[in-house]
N, C-alpha and C positions, 0 to 999 in steps of 0.2 A: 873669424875673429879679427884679421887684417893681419896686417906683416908690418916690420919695421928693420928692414937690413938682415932680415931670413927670423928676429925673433916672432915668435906666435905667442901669445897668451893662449893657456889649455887647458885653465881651470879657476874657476870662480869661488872660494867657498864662505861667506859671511856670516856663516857658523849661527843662524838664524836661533837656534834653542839655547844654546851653551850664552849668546850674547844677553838675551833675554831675559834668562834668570838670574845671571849678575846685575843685570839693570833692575830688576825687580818689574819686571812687566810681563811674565812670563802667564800670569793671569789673564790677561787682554786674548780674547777668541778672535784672531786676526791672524793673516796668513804676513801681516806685514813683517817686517824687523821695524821692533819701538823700542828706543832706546831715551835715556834718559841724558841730558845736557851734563855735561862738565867732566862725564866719567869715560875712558876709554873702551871701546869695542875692538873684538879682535876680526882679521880678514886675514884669508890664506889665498896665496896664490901661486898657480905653477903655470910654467913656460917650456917649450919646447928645447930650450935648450939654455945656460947658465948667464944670466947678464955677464954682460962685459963692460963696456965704457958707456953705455947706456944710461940716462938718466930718466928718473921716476919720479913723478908728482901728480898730485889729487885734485881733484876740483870738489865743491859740495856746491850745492844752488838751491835757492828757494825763493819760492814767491814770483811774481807775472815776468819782473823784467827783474833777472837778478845784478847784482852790481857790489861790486867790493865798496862802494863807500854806503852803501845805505846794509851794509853787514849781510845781502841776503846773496850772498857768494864768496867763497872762499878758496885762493887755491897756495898750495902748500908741497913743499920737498918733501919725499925721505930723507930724513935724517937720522944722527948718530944721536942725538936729543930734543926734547920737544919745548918749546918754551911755553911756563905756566899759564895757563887760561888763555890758551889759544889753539887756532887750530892746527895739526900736527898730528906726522906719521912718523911712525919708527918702527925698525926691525925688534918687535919681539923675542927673538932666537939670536942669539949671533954666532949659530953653530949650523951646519947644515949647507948644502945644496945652493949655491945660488939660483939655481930652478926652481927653486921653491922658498916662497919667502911670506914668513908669519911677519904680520905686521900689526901694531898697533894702532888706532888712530884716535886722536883727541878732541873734544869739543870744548869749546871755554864753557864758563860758570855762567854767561851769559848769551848762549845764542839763544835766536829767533825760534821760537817751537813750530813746528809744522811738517808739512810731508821735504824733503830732499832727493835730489839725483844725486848719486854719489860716482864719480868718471877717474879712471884714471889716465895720465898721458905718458908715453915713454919717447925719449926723444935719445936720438941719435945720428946718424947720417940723413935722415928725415923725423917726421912727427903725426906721435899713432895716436888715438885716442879710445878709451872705451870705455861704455856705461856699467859698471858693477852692481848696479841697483838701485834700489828704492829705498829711503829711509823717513821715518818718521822720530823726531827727536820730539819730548815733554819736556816739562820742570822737574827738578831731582831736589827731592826735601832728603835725599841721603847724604847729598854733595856738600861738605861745609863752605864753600863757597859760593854757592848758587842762594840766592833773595830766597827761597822758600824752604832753603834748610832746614829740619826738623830734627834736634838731635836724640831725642827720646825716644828707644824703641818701638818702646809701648803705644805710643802718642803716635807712631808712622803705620802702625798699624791699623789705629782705628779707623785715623782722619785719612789714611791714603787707600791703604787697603782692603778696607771692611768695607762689603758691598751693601751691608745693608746698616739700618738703625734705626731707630725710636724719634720719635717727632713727637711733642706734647700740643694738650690743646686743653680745652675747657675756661675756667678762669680760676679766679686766684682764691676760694676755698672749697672747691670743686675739680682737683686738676689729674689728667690722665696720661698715658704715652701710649701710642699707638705705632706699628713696625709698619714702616718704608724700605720700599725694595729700590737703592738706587742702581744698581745695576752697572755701574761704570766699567763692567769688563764684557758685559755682552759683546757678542757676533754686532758689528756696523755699529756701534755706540761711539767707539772713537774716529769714525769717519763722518759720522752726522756733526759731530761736536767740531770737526774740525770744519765740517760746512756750515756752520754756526757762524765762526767766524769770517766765515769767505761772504755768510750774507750780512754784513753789519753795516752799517750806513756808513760810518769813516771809509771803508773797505770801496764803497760802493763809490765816494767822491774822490780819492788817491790810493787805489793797490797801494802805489808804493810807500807812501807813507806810512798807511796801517800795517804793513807785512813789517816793515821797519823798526815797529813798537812792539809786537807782539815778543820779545825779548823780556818785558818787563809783566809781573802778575799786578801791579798795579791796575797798568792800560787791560792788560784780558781781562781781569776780575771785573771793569767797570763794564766794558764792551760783551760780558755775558749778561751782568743784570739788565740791559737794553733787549739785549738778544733773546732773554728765557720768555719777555711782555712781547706781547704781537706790536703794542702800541707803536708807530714813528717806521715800524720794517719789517712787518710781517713775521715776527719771531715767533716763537713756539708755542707759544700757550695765550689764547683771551681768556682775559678776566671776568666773573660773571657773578654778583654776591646776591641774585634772589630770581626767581622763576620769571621765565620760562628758561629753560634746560632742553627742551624736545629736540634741538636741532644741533646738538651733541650729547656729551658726557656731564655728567651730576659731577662737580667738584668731591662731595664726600664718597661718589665711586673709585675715583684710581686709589692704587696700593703702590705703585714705582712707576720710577721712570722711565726705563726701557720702551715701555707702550705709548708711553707721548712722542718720547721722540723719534721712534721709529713711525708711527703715525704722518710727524711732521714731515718724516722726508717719503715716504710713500705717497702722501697727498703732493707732491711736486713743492713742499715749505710754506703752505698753508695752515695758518695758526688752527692750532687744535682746541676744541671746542667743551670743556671750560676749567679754569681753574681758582683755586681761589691760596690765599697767603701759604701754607704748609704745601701746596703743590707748585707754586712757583719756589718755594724753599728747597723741596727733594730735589727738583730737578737742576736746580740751579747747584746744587753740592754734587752732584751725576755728572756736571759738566765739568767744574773744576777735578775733583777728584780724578777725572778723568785725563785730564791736561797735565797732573800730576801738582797740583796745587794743596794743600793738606789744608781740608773743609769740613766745617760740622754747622749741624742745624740748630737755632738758637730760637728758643721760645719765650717770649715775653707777656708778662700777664698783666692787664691793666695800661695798656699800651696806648701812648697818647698817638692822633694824630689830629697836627697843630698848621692848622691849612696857610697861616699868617704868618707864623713864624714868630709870636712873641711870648713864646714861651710859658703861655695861658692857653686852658682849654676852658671853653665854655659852652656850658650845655644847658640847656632851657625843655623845663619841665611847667604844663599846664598844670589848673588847678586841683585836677584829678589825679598827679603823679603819673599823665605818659609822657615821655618824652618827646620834645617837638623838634624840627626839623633845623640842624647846626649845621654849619661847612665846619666845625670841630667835632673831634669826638674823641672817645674811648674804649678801647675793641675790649673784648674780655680777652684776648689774646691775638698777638703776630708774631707770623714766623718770619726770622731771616736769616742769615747765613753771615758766618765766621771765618776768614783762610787765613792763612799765617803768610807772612814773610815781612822781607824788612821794607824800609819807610826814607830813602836815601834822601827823597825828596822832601822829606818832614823833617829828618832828623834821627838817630839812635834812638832817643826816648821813647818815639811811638811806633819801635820794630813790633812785631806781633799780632795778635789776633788785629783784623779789621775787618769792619762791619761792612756785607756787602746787601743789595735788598732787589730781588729782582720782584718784587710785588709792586704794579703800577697805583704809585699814590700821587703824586706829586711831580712835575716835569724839572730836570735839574738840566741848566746849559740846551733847554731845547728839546730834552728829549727824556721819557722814563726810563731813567736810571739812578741808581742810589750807590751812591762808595766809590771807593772802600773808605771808610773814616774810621779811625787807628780806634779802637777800644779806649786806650790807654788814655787820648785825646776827651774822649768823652767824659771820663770820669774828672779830668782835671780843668773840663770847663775849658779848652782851648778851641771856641768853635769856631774862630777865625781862619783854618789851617784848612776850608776847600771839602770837598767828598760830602756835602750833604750835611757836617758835621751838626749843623745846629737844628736841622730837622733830624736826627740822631738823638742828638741831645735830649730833644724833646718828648720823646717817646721814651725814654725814661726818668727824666728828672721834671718837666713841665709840672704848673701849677694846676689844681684843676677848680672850678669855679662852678661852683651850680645858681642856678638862677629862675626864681619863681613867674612865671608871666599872666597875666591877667587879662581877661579878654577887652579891655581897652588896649590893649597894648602894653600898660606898663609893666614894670617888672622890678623884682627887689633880690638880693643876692641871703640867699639861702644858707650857702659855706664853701667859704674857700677853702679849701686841702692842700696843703703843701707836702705829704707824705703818702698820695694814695696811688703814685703812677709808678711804673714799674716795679712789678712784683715778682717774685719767683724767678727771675730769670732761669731758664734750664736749656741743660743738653742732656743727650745721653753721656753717662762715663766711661772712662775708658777701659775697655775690657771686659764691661759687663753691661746689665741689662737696669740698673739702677739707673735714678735720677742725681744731675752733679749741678749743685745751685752754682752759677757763676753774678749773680746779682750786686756780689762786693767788686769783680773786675768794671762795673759799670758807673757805682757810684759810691760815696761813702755813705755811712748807715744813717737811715733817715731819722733826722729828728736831733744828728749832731753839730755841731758849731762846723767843722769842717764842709759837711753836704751844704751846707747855708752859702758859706762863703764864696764855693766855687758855684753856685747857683748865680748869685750877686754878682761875680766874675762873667759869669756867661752872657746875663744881660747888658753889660758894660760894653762886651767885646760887640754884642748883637748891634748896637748903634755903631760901635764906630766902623763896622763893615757893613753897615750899609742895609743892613739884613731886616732889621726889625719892622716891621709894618703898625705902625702905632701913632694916633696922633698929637702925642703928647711931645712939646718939646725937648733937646737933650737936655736943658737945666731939669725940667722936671722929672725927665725919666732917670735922669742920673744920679738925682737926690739920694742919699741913704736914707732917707724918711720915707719916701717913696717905695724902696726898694723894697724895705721891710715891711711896707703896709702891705705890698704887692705879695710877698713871697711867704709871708708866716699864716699860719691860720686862722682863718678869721671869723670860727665861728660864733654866734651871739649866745655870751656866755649867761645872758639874763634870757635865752630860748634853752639851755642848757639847765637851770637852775630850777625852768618852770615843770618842765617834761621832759620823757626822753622816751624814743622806741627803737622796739628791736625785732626783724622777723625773725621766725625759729622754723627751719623744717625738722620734723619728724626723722626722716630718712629721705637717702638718696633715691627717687623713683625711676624706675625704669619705664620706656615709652610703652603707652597700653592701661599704664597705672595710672590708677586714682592719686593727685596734689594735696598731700596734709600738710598745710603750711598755718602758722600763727603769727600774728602780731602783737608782742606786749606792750603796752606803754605804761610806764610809771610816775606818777605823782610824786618827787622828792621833796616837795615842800609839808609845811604845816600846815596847808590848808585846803576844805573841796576845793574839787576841779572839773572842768565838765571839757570834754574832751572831743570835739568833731573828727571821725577818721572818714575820710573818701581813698578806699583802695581800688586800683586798676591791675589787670592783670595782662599781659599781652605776648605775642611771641618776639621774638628778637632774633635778629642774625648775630653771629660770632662777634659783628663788627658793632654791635647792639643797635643796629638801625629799627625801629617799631615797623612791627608788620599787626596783622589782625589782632583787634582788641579778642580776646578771650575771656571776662568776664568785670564788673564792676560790682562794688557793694560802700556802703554805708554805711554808720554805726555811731550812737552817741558812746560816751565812757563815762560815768559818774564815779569818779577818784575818790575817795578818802585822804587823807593828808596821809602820805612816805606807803601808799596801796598800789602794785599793778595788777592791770587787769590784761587779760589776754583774749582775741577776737579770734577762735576758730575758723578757718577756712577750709573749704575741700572742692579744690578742680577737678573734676571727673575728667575722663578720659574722651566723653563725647563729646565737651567743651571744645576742647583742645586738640582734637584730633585731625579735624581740617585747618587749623590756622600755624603748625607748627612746622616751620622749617625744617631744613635740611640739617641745619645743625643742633636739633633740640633743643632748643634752651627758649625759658619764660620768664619775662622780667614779671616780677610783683612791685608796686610802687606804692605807696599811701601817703597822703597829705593831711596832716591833723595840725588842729587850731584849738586853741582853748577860747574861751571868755571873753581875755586882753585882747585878742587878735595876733597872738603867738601863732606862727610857723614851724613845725619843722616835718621834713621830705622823712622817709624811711624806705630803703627799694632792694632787694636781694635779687637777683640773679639765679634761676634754676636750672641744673644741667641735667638733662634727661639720657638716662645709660640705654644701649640697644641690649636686647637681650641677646645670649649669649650666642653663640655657634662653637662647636667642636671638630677635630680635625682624631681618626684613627690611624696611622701608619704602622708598621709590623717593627718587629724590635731592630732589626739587621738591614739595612739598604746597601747596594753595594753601584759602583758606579758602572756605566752603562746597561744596568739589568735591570729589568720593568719590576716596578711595583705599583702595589693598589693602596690607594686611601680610601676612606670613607668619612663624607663631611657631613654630619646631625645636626640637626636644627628643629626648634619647637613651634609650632606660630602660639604665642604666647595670647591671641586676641581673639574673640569674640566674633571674630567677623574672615571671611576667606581671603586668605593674600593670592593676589593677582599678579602676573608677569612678573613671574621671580624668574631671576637669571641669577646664578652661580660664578663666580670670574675664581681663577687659580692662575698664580705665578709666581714665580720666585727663581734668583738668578741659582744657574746650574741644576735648577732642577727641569726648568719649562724654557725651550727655544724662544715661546709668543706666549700672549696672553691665553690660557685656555676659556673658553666659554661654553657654558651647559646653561640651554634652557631646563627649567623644573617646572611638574606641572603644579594646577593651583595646589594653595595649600589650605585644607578647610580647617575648620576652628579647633586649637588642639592636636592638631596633628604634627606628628614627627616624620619628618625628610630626612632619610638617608641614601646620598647620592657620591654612588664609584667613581672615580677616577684611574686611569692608568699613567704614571710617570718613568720616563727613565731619565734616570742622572746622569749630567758630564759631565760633572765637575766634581772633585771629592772635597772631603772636608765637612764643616759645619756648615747647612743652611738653612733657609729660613721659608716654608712652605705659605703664601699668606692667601687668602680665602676672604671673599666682599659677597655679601647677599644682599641681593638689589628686590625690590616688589615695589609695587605702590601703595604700601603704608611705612618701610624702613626703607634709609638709604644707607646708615652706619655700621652695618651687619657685618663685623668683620674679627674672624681669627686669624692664629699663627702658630706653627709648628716647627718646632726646630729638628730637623734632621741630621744627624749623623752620617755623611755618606762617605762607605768602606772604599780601599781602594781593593783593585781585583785581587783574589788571593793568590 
């Protein structure tokens, strides 16, 4: 241990369990000590025999080259007091042995997160020094001092605690939630996460700079959305929104995170092979959460992306109702991610939820990344304030513009919408397994004087930073006549007056089923009408890109004056069966004309359910003792599924992802396939189960566990 004037050091103890569960990290399956910033830890230590005139002090160090002016070293007395938010030892006991001495030691509200040596020196007639260990310090959303404070129970439980949760998807009259396993306390989840950050490209041009920032969740939260996209540095996950897939993973296969990124660091931090918005969402809340940042997943329905930035989407439909090929669009849904803390740099006003988006859309400063832009900012039209804000903005408050094209080229404006983008906004809620609209934190209600104004606001700000890509000049774009013609709706209320249509589905179909879909159109006038309908039907990605046409029809209408009529349709399952994505879903479109040479578009959106799977567990699990599932499933189709593979995991119940192949499954038939699990972890979990073939990719249950602790 060394000598210093006959004293020895002769004992170590940094009380690794006792520290951990005051820190609230006792969760993390790591042999490290993680503790959490601002809060003290305890250290015992004994010596051969009782200080004397000897004096005592600490070093802490992090990062390449540490140094007291860039914060990523620290060295510090025993003392009789500590000074607030900084660093600092003291005698915990002032009773006892000077042989032995319980000490406290303090970190400020804002140090650097990462791994640390922690040394101590005793000096006296010479100078001894020795390493105590290794430590790993996070964010503390418990610490009322610390930028990521959370002072809500409840609220620290979900966003910090809760390993797993509900991610939505679909669109916006069709919407579902599906369980994500993020995993943020696995075995090597907080070691990859912290090599996350050691590969990020500021990292890669100045260590010391970037070790420097990593004090602030601002600077991590934006240098993770960078980090979860392969794009600019080889980070976690490539993006991939339509086939081929063969030379990795099907986006709608993973269930958590755990598996990607321990992938990514098995493969030597070779981006893992594919993902699409809700999986850069999981993972990217896996990371924070893990860093101790309080994050949840945010799903937006009707979700604009506005490649221009002028706060217009436009989309261009042929004469047949397919949509044709925009640099704008409108997803039937994205995911992005939420963390809390405060906004020093903005202001008090926009402390709280901020938007962060590790899904590669757009390049911001050079590189894909999006955030954090403060929520609070968005809703009040401040999109001058940096973070992506006004591509933010856009994606739920932008205008959306549809637009008819003609095979000369020309084209004529169909209807502009001022009220159709962001819809539904969700998370899971706290506590429970329900949906929690958060759509009023983002805007005010559409269609009021208020949502208008700060709309108008936001265009304003968009010119005079510079932002707007438009070639109109500022007198013109500035005009309030302008604005208004620009941003209220503008559909032609003499195409309203003549006609109007509406598709109707029947019921929600499941994939394999037969499409009963209808279109009405109605005559509200006084008088015949004769009505040309050209519908298309075709598959769509999530992001509504047109993939394979799936069928076309035609049809006159003879109207009577204030009569609708209704056009039956039925997509068969053999239609559709080779042209349907990954994400299920089939636009229907129809273009009808009267007489005059009246327009109007009519296009629903189909979201097709996987059918079901089930999951058996025994009433009793107890932790570390093997139990057996048993996972049912039907092939609901007509025809043999091929290469089914089975995937099982879920944190605390499975170390890795489990994998069972199944053999074929002929038509009708029911698969029931065993599993053996033991549990490590007690409490509530969440068992989740993907059935992969090559006719479903979305085949996925969830079971919640119970697991006892030993009796």
């Amino acid at each position: 241990m060394g000598y210093n004037g006959g004293l020895r050091l002769t004992m170590i103890n940094l009380h690794a369990q006792a520290n951990r569960k005051s820190h609230h990290t006792d969760k993390y399956i790591s042999q490290e000590l993680i503790l959490r910033r601002g809060q003290p830890f305890r250290v015992s230590l004994g010596f051969n025999r009782a200080l004397q005139r000897e004096r005592i002090a600490f070093t802490v160090e992090t990062g390449p080259q540490p140094k007291e002016s860039t914060n990523t070293k620290a060295v510090f007395p025993l003392l009789r007091c500590v000074r607030p938010n900084s660093w600092g030892a003291v005698r915990s006991s002032s009773t006892g042995s000077l042989k032995f001495l319980e000490i406290a030691i303090s970190s400020p509200n804002n140090a650097i997160i990462g791994r640390y040596s922690l040394s101590i020196h005793v000096s006296g007639s010479n100078i001894s020094s020795h390493k105590l260990g290794n430590l790993v310090f996070i964010f503390n959303p418990w610490a009322s001092g610390d930028s990521v404070f959370l002072g809500n129970h409840e609220e620290r439980e979900e966003y910090v605690l809760n390993d797993g949760g509900i991610i939505y998807s679909g669109n916006a009259t069709n919407f579902s939630g599906f369980r994500w396993d993020y995993g943020q306390f696995e075995e090597h989840i907080l070691k990859i996460c912290l090599a996350l950050l050691d590969h990020n490209l500021n990292y890669k041009q100045n260590s010391i700079k970037d070790y420097s920032h990593r004090n602030d969740p601002v600077y991590v939260g934006r240098v993770c959305t960078a980090m979860v996209n392969s794009i600019d540095d080889k980070g976690v996950l490539e993006g991939r929104w339509r086939e081929p897939y063969t030379d990795g993973v099907r986006p709608t296969t993973w269930s958590g995170s755990a598996a990607i990124l321990r992938k990514w660091d098995n493969d030597r931090f070779q981006p893992v092979k594919y993902g699409q918005c809700w999986v850069f969402g999981g993972v990217l809340c896996t990371v924070l959460r893990c860093l101790g940042i309080p994050t949840r997943t945010i799903t937006n329905f009707e979700s604009a992306h506005d490649t221009n930035v002028n706060l217009m989407i436009d989309e261009y439909y042929d004469a047949t109702g397919k949509r044709q090929a925009s640099t704008d669009s409108v997803w039937n849904f994205h995911v992005w991610n939420e963390g809390w803390f405060t906004r020093p740099d903005l202001g008090s006003a926009y402390d709280g939820w901020q938007v962060l988006d590790a899904t590669p859309q757009e390049r911001s400063e050079g590189k894909y990344q999006c955030g954090p832009a403060s929520v609070k900012a968005i809703k009040e039209g401040d999109i001058d304030l940096g973070y992506d804000t006004p591509f933010l903005f856009a994606e739920v408050n932008a205008d959306h513009c549809t637009w008819l094209t003609f095979k000369d080229g020309t084209k004529r404006v169909l209807k502009n919408n001022s009220s159709s983008i962001g819809k539904y906004i969700s998370t899971k809620a706290v506590g429970s397994t329900s949906r929690m609209d958060v759509t009023n934190n983002y805007k005010y209600p559409e269609g009021s004087a208020k949502e208008r104004e700060v709309f108008k606001k936001a265009v304003r700000k968009l010119f005079k930073i510079g932002v707007f890509d438009e070639s109109l000049s500022s007198e013109e774009w500035l005009s309030d006549e302008l604005i208004d013609e620009f941003s209220d709706d503008t559909d032609d209320q003499e195409t309203e007056e003549q006609f109007s249509g509406e598709f109707q589905l029947s019921e929600h179909p499941q994939v394999g089923q037969d499409i009963n879909v209808s279109i009405a159109i109605k005559n509200p006038t006084s008088e015949n009408k004769t009505v040309h309908v050209k519908i298309t039907a075709y598959a769509i990605t999530y992001t509504r890109a047109p993939e394979a046409t799936i069928m076309k029809h035609s049809a006159i209408l003879q109207l009577s004056p204030h009569e609708e009529k209704q056009i039956p349709l039925k997509i068969s399952y053999s239609q559709y069966e080779n042209a349907l994505t990954e994400d299920n879903m089939i636009k229907v479109s129809a273009v009808c004309e009267d007489e005059q040479g009246k327009k109007l578009l009519v296009e629903k959106d189909v979201v097709l359910t996987s059918p079901p799977i089930s999951i058996t567990v025994p009433e009793k699990v107890v932790i570390k003792q093997a139990f057996k599932v048993e996972v049912i499933f039907q092939n609901p189709l007509s025809e043999v599924l091929k290469n089914c593979l089975l995937l099982l995991e879920g944190s605390g119940l499975l170390k890795e992802q489990l994998m069972i192949k199944v053999d074929d499954l002929k038509p009708q038939e029911t698969m029931k396939i065993p599993a053996e699990i033991t549990p490590f972890t007690k409490g509530s979990r969440q068992l989740l189960v993907t059935l992969v073939c090559n006719r479903f990719s979305k085949v996925k249950g969830c079971q919640s566990i119970d697991v006892a602790q030993n009796p």
